[in-house]
HTML snippet that shows the backbone in 3Dmol.js (N, CA, C, O; Angstrom):
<script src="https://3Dmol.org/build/3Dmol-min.js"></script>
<div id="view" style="width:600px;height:400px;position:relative"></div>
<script>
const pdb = `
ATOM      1  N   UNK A   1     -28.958 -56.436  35.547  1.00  0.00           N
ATOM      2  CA  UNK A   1     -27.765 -55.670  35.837  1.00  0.00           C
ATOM      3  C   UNK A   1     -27.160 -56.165  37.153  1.00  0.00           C
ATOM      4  O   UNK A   1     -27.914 -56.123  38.125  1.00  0.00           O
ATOM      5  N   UNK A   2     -25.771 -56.684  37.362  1.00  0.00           N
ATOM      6  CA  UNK A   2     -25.163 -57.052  38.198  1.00  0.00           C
ATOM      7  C   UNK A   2     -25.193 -55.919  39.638  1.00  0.00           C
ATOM      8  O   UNK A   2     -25.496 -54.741  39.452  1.00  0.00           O
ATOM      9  N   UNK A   3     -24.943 -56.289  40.648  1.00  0.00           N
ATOM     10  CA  UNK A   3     -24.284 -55.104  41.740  1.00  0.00           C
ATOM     11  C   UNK A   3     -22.987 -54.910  41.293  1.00  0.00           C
ATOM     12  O   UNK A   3     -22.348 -55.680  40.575  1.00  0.00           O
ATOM     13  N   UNK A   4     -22.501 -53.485  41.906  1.00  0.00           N
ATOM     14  CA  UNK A   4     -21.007 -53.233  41.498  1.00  0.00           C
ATOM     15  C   UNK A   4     -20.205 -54.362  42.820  1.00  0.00           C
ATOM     16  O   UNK A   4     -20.442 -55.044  43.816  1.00  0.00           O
ATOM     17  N   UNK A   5     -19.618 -54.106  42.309  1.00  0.00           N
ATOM     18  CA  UNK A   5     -18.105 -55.123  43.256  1.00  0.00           C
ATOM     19  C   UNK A   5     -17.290 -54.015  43.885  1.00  0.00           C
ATOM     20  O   UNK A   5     -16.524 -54.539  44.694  1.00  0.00           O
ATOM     21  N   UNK A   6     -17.153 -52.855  43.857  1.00  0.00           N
ATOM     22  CA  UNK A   6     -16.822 -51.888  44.360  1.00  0.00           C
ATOM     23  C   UNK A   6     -17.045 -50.512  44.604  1.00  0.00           C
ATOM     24  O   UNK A   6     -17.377 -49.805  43.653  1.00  0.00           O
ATOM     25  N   UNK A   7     -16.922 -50.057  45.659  1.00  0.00           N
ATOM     26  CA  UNK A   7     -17.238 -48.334  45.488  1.00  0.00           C
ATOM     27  C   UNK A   7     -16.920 -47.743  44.349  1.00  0.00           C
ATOM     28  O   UNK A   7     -15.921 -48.062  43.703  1.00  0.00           O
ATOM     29  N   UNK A   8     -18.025 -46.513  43.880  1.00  0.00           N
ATOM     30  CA  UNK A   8     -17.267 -46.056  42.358  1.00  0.00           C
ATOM     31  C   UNK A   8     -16.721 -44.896  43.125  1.00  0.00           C
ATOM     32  O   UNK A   8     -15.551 -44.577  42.914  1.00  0.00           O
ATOM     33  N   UNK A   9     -17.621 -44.054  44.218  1.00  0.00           N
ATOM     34  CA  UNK A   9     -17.440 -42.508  44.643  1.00  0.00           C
ATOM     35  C   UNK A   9     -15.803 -42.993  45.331  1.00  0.00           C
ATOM     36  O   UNK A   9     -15.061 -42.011  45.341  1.00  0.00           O
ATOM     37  N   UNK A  10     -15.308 -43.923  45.736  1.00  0.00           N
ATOM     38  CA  UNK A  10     -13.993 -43.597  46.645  1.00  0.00           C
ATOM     39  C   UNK A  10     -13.203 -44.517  45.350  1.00  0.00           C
ATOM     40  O   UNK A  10     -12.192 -45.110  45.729  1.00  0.00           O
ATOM     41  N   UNK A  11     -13.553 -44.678  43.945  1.00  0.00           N
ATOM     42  CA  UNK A  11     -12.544 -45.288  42.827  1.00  0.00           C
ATOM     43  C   UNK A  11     -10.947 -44.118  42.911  1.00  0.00           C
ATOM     44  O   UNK A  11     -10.893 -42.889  42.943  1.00  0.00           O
ATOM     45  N   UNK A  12      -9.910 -45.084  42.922  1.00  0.00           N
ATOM     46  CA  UNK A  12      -8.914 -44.160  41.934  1.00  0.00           C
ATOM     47  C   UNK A  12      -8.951 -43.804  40.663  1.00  0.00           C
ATOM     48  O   UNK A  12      -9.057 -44.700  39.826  1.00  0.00           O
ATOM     49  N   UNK A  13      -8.867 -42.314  40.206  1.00  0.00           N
ATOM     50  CA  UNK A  13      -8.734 -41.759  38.855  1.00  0.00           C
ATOM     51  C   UNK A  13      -7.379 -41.427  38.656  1.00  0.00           C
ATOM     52  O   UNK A  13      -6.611 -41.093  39.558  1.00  0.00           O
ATOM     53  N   UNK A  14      -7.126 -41.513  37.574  1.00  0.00           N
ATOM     54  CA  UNK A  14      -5.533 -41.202  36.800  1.00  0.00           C
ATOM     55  C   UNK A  14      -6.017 -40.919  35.578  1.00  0.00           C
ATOM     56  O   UNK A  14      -7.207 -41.160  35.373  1.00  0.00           O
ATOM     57  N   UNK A  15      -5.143 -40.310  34.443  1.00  0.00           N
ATOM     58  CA  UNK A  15      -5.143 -40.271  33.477  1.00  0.00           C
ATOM     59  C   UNK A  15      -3.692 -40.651  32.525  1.00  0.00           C
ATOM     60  O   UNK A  15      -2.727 -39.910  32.712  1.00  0.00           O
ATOM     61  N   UNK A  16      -3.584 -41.498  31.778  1.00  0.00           N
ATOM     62  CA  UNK A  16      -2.920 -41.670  31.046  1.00  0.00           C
ATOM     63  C   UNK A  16      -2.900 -41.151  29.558  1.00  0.00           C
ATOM     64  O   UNK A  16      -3.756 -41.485  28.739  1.00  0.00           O
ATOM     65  N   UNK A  17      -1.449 -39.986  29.174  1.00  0.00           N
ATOM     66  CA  UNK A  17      -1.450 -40.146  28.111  1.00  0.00           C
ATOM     67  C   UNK A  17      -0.203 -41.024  26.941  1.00  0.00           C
ATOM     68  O   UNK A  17       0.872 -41.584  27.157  1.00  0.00           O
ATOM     69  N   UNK A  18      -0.931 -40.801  25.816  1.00  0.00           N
ATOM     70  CA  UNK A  18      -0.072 -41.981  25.357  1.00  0.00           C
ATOM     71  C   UNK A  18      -0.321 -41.029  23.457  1.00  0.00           C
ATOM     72  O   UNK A  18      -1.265 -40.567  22.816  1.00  0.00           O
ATOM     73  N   UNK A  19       1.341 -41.206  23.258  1.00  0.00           N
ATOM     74  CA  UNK A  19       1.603 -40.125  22.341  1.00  0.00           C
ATOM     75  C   UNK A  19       1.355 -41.296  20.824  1.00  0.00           C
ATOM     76  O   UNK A  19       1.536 -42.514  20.815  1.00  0.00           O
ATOM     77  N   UNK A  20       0.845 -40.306  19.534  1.00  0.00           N
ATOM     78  CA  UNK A  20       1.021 -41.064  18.599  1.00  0.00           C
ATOM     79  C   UNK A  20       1.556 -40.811  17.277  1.00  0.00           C
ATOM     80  O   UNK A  20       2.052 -39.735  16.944  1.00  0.00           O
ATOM     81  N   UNK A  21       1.426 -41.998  16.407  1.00  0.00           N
ATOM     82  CA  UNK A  21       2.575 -41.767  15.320  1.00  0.00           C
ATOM     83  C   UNK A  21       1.901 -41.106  14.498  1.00  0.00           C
ATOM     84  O   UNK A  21       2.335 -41.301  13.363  1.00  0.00           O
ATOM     85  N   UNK A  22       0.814 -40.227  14.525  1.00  0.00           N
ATOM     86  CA  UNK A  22       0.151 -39.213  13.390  1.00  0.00           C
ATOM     87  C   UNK A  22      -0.015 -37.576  14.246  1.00  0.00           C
ATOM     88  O   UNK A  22       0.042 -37.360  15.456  1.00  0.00           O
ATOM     89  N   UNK A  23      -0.239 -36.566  13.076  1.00  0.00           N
ATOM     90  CA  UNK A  23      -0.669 -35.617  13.092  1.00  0.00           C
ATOM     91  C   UNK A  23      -1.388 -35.070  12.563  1.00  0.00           C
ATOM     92  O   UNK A  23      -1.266 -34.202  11.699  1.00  0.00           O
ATOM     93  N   UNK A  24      -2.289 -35.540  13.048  1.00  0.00           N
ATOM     94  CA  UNK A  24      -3.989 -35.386  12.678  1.00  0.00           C
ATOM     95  C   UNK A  24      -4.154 -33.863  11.950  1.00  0.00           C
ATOM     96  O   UNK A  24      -4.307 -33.518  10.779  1.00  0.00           O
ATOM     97  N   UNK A  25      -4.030 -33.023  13.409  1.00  0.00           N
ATOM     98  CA  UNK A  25      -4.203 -31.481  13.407  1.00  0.00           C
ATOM     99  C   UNK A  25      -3.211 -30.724  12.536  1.00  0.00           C
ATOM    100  O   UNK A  25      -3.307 -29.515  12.323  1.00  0.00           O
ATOM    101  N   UNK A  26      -2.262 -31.499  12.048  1.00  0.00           N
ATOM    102  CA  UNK A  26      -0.967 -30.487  11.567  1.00  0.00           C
ATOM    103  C   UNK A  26      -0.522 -29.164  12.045  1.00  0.00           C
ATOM    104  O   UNK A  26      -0.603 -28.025  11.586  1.00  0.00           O
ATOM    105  N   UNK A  27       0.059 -29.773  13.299  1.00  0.00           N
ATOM    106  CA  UNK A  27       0.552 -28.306  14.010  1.00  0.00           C
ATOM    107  C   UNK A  27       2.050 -29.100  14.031  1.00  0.00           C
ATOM    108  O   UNK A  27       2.848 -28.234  14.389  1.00  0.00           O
ATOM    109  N   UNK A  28       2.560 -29.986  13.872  1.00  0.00           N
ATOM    110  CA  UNK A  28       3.712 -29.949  13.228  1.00  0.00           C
ATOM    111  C   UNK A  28       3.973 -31.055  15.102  1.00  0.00           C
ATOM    112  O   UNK A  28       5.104 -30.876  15.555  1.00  0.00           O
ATOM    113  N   UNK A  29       3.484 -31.568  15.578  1.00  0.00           N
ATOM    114  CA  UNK A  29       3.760 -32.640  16.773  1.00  0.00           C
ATOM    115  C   UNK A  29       2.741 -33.529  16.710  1.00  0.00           C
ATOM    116  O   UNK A  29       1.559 -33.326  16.431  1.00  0.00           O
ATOM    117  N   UNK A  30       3.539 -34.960  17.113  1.00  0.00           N
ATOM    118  CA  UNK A  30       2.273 -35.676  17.435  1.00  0.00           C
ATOM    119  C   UNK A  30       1.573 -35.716  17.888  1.00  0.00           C
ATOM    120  O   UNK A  30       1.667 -35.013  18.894  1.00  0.00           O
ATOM    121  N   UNK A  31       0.461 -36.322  17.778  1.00  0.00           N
ATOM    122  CA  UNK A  31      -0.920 -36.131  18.564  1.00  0.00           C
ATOM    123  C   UNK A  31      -0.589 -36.692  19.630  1.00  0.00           C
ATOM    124  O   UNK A  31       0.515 -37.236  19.648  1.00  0.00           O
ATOM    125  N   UNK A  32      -1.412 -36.729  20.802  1.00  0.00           N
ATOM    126  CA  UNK A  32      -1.739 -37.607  22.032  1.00  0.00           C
ATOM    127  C   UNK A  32      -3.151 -37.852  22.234  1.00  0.00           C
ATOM    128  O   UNK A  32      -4.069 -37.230  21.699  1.00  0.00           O
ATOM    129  N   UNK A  33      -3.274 -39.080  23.281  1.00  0.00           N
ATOM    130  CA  UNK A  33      -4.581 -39.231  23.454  1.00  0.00           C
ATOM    131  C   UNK A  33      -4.706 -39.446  24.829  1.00  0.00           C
ATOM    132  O   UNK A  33      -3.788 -40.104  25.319  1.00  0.00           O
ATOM    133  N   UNK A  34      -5.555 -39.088  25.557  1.00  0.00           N
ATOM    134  CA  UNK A  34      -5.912 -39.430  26.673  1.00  0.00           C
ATOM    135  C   UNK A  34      -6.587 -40.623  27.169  1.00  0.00           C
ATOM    136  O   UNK A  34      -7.656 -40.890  26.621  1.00  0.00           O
ATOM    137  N   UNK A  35      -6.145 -41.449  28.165  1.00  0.00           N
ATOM    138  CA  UNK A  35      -6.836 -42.550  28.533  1.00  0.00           C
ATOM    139  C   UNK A  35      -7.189 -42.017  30.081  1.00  0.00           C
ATOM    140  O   UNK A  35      -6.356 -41.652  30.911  1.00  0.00           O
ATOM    141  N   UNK A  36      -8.522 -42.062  30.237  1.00  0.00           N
ATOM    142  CA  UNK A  36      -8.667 -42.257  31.630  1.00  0.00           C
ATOM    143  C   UNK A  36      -9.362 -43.673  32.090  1.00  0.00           C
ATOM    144  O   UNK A  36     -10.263 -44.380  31.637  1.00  0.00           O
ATOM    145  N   UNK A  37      -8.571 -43.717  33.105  1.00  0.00           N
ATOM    146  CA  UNK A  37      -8.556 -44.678  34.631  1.00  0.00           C
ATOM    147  C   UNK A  37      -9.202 -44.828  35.344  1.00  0.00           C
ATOM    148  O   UNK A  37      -8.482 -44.514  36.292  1.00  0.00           O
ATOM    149  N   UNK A  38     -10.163 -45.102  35.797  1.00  0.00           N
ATOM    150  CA  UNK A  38     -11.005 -45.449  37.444  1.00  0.00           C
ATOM    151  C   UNK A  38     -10.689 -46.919  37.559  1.00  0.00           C
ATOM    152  O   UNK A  38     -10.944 -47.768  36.704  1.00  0.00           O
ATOM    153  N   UNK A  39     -10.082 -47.121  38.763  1.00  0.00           N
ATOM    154  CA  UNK A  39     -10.045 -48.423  39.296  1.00  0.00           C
ATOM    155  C   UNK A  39     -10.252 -48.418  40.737  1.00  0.00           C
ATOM    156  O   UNK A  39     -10.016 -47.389  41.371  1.00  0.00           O
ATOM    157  N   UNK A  40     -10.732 -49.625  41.396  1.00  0.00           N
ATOM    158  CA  UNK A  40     -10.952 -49.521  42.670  1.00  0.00           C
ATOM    159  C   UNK A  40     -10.190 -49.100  43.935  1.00  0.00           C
ATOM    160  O   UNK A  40      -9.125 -49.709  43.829  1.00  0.00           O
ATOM    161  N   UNK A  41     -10.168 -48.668  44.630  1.00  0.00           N
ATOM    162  CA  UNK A  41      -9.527 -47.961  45.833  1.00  0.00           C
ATOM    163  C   UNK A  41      -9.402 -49.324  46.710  1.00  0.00           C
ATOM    164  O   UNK A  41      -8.233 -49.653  46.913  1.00  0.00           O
ATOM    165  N   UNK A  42     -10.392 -50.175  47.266  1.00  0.00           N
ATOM    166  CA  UNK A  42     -10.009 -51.557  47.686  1.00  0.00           C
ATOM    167  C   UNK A  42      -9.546 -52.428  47.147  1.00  0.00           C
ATOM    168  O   UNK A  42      -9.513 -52.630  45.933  1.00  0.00           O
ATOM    169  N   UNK A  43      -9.167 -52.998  47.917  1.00  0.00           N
ATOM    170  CA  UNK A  43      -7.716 -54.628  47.870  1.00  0.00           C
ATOM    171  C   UNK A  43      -9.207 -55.405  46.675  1.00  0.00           C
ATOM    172  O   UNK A  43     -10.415 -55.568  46.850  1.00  0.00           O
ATOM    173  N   UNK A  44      -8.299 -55.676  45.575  1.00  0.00           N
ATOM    174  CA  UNK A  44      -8.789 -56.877  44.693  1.00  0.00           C
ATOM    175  C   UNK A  44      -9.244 -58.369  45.780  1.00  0.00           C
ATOM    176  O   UNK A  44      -8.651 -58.938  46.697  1.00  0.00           O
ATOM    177  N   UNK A  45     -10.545 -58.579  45.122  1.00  0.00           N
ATOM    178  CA  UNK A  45     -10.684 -59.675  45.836  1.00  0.00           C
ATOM    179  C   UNK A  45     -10.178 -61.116  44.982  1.00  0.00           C
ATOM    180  O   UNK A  45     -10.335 -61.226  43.766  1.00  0.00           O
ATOM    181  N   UNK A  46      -9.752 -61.838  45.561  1.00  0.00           N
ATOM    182  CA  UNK A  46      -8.652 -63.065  45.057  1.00  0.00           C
ATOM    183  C   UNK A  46      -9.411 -63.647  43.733  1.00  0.00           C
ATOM    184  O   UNK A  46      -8.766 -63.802  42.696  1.00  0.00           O
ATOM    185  N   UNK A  47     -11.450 -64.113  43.831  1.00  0.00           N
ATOM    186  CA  UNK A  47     -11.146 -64.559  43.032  1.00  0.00           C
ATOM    187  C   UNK A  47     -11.490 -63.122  41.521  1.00  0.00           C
ATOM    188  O   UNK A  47     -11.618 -63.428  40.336  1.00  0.00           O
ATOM    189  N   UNK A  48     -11.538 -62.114  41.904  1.00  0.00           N
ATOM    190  CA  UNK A  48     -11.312 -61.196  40.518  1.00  0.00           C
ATOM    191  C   UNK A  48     -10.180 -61.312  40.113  1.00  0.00           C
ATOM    192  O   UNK A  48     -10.157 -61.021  38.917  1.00  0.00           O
ATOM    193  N   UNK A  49      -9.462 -61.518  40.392  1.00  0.00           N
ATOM    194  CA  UNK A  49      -7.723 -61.768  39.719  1.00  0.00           C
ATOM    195  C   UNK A  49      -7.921 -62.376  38.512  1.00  0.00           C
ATOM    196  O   UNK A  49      -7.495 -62.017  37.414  1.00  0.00           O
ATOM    197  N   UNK A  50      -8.795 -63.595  38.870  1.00  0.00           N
ATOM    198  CA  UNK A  50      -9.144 -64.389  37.430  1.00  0.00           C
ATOM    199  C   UNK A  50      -9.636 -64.104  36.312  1.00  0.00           C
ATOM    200  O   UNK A  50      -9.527 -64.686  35.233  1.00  0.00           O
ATOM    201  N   UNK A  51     -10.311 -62.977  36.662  1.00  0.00           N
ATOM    202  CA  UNK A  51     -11.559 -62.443  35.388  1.00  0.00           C
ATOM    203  C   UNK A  51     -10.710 -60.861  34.794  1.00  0.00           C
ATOM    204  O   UNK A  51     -10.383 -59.854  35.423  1.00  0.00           O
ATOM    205  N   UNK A  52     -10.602 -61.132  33.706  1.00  0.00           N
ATOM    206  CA  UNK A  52     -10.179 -59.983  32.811  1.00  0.00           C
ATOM    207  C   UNK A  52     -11.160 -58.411  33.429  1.00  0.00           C
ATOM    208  O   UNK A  52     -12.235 -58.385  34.027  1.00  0.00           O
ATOM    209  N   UNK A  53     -10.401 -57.424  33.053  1.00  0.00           N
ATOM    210  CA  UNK A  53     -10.974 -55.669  33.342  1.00  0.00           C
ATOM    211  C   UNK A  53     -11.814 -55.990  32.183  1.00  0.00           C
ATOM    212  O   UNK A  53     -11.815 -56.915  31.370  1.00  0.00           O
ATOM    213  N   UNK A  54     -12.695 -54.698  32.399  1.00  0.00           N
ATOM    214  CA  UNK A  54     -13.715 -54.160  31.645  1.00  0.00           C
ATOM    215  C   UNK A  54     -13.571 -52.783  31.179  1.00  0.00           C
ATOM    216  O   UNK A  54     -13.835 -51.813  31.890  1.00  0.00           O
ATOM    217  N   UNK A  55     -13.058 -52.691  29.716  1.00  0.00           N
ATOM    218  CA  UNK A  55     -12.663 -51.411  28.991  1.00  0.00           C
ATOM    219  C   UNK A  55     -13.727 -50.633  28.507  1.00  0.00           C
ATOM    220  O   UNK A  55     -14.426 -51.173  27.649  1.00  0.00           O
ATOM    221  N   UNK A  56     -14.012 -49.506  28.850  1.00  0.00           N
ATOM    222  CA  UNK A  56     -15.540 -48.690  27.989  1.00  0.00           C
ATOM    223  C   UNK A  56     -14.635 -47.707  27.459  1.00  0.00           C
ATOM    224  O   UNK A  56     -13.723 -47.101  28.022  1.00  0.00           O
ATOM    225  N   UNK A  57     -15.191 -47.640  25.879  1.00  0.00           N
ATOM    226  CA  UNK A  57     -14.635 -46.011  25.393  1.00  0.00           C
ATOM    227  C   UNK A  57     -15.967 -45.739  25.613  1.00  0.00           C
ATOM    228  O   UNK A  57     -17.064 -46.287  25.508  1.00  0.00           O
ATOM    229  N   UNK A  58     -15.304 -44.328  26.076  1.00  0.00           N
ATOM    230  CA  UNK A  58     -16.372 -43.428  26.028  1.00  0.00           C
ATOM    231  C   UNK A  58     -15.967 -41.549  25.849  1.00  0.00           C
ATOM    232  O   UNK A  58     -15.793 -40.726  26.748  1.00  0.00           O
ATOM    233  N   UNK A  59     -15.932 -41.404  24.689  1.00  0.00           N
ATOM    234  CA  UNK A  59     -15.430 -40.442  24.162  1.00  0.00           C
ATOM    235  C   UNK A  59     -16.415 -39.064  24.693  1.00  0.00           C
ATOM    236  O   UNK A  59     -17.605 -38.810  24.510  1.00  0.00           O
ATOM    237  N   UNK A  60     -15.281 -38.304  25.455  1.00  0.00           N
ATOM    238  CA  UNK A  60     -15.525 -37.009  25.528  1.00  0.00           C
ATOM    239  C   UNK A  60     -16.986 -37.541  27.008  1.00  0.00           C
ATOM    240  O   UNK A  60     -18.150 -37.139  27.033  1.00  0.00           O
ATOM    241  N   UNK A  61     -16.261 -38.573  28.084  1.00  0.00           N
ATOM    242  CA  UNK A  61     -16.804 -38.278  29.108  1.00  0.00           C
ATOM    243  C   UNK A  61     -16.681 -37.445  29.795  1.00  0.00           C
ATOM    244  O   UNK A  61     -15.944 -36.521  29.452  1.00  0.00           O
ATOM    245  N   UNK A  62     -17.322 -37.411  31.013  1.00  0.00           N
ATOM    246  CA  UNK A  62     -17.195 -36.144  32.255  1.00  0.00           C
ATOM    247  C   UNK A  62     -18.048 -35.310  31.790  1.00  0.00           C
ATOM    248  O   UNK A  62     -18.265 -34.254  32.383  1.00  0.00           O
TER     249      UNK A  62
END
`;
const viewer = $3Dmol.createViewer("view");
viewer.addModel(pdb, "pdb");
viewer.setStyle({}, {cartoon: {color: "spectrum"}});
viewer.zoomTo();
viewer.render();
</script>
């Protein structure tokens, strides 16, 4: 297992939602889904620029 490359406790959280073209539930609106965010609170180091993010689903964290 690697070391982290950044603080997780001082990460930025956001949440993004993002609406869709079904209605799952049939309450008569589209659904949405939630994406949440943690990204680092420090300046990117130059050479991470190069290397693609790392996406985890992880349904019904927290």
């Amino acid at each position: 297992m690697e070391a982290p490359l950044y603080s997780y406790d001082n990460a930025i959280r956001e949440t993004a939602w993002v609406e869709l073209d079904v209605d799952l539930d049939r309450d008569g609106h589209r659904d949405r889904l939630a994406a949440d965010i943690i990204r680092p609170s420090e300046p990117v180091k130059a050479w991470r620029r190069k290397h693609p993010g790392r996406a985890t689903p992880t349904p019904r964290a927290g």
